[in-house]
N, C-alpha and C positions, 0 to 999 in steps of 0.2 A: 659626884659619882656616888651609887648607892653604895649602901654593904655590901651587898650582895655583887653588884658588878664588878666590886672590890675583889672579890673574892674571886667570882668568873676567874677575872685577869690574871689575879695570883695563879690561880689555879691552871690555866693556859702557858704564863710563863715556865712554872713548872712543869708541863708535858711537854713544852718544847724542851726545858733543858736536861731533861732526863731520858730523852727518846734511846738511846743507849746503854744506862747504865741496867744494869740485870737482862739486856734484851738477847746474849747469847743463850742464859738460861729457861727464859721465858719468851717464846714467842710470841705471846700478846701482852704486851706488860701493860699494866693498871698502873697510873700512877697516883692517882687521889680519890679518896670519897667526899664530896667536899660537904661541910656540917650534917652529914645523915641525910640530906635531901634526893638524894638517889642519884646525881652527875658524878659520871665517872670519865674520866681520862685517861688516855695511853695509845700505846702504837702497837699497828701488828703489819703483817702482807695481808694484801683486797687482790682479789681477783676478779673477772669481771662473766656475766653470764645474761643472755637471755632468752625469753621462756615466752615465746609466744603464743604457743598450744596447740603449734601445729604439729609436732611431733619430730620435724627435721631435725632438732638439737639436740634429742635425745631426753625432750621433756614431756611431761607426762599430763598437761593440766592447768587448770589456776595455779597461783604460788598456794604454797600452805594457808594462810591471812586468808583467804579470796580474794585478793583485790586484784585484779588484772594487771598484768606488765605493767609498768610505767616510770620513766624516770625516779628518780630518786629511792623505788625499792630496793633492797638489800637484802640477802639470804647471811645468817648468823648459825653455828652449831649448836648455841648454846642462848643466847636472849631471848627473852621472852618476846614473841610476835608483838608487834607494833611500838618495839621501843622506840626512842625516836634522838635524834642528834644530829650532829654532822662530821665530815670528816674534811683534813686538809694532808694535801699533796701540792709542794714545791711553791707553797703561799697562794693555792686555790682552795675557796673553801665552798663545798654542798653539802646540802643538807642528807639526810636519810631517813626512812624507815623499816626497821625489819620487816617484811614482807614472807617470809619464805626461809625453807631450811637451808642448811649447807655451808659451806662447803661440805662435803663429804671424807673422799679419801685425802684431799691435799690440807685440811684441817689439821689429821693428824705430822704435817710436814710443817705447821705454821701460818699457812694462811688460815685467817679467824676469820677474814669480810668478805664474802663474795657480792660487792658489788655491779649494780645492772648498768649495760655496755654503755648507755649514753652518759651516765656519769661518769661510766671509767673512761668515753671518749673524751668528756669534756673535762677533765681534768689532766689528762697529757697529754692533751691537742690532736688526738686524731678523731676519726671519724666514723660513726655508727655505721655501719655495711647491715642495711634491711635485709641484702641478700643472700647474706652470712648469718649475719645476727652476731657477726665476730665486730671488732676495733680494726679498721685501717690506719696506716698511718703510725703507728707505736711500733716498727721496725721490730713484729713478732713481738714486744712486751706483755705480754698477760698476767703478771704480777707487780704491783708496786708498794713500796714501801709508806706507810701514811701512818699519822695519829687519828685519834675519835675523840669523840668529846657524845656521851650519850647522855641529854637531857630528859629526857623522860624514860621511865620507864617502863615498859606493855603491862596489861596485868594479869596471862596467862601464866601458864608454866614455862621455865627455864632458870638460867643463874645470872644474878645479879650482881656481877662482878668479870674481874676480865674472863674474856672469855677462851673458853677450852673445845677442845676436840670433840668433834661430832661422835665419835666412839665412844666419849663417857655416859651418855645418855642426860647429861643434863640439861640439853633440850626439852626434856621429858617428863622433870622433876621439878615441882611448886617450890620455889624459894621464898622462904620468909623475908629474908629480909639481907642486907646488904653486911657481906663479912668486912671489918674494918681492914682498911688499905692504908700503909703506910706511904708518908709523902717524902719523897728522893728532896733534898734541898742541894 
């Protein structure tokens, strides 16, 4: 095993066993920056959204990115478009990429991911409703509890670090560079 994979693992161990500790004060809690390479870790609420341009769901458009719907996008309040990572829920794990803004007003309640509906179906076993554009199957669930792990980072503007509410505007604002994150042992 490389260093570096060494590392990953620590690093994953660690997000799992701190998924708790600070999370009633922090809704999205970071748990490491691992050696400065921009991976970051921790848990927040995903909720789940999609945007296919027809205007029924109350969307407006391409996502922000331009990239057109599709599996694996993900709307962030605050990372910079096209970061990139994955997330797990109940030991499923997809991948992602920021695509797009948001969540909006439930950001400031704690949800930081708004992931798009076929992820969020396939990850608690229900099923993408085209005719919805909602989740069947998840008995009304539209928010879930999940870690991330963000491997790359985009190189627009936003903050490089756990992320915050759509109301602070740091979607908006160029980050230099990653504020150091202490590691929960």
């Amino acid at each position: 095993m490389t260093a570096r994979l060494r590392s990953f693992a620590m690093l994953s161990a660690a997000a799992l066993s701190a998924l708790t500790i600070g999370a009633a004060a922090h809704p999205a809690h970071a748990d490491a920056d691992v050696n400065g390479q921009g991976v970051l870790a921790g848990s927040t609420t995903a909720s789940y959204f999609w945007d296919d341009s027809s205007g029924r769901a109350g969307d407006t458009g391409l996502p922000a990115a331009g990239k057109p719907m599709q599996k694996g996008l993900a709307a962030s309040p605050s990372w910079p478009l096209m970061t990139e990572g994955y997330v797990v829920y109940q030991g499923k794990k997809l991948p992602f990429f920021v695509g797009d803004r948001g969540p909006g007003d439930p950001s400031s309640r704690g949800v930081m991911l708004d992931l798009d509906a076929k992820t969020f179906a396939e990850l608690t076993g229900g099923r993408f409703n085209p005719e919805t554009l909602g989740v069947d199957g998840v008995k009304g669930e539209g928010h879930i509890k999940i870690q991330y792990v963000v491997t790359k980072w985009g190189d627009g503007v936003g903050r490089k670090a756990a992320p915050v509410a759509f109301d602070t505007g740091a979607w908006r604002q160029q980050d230099t560079g990653t504020a150091p994150v202490s590691v929960k042992k």
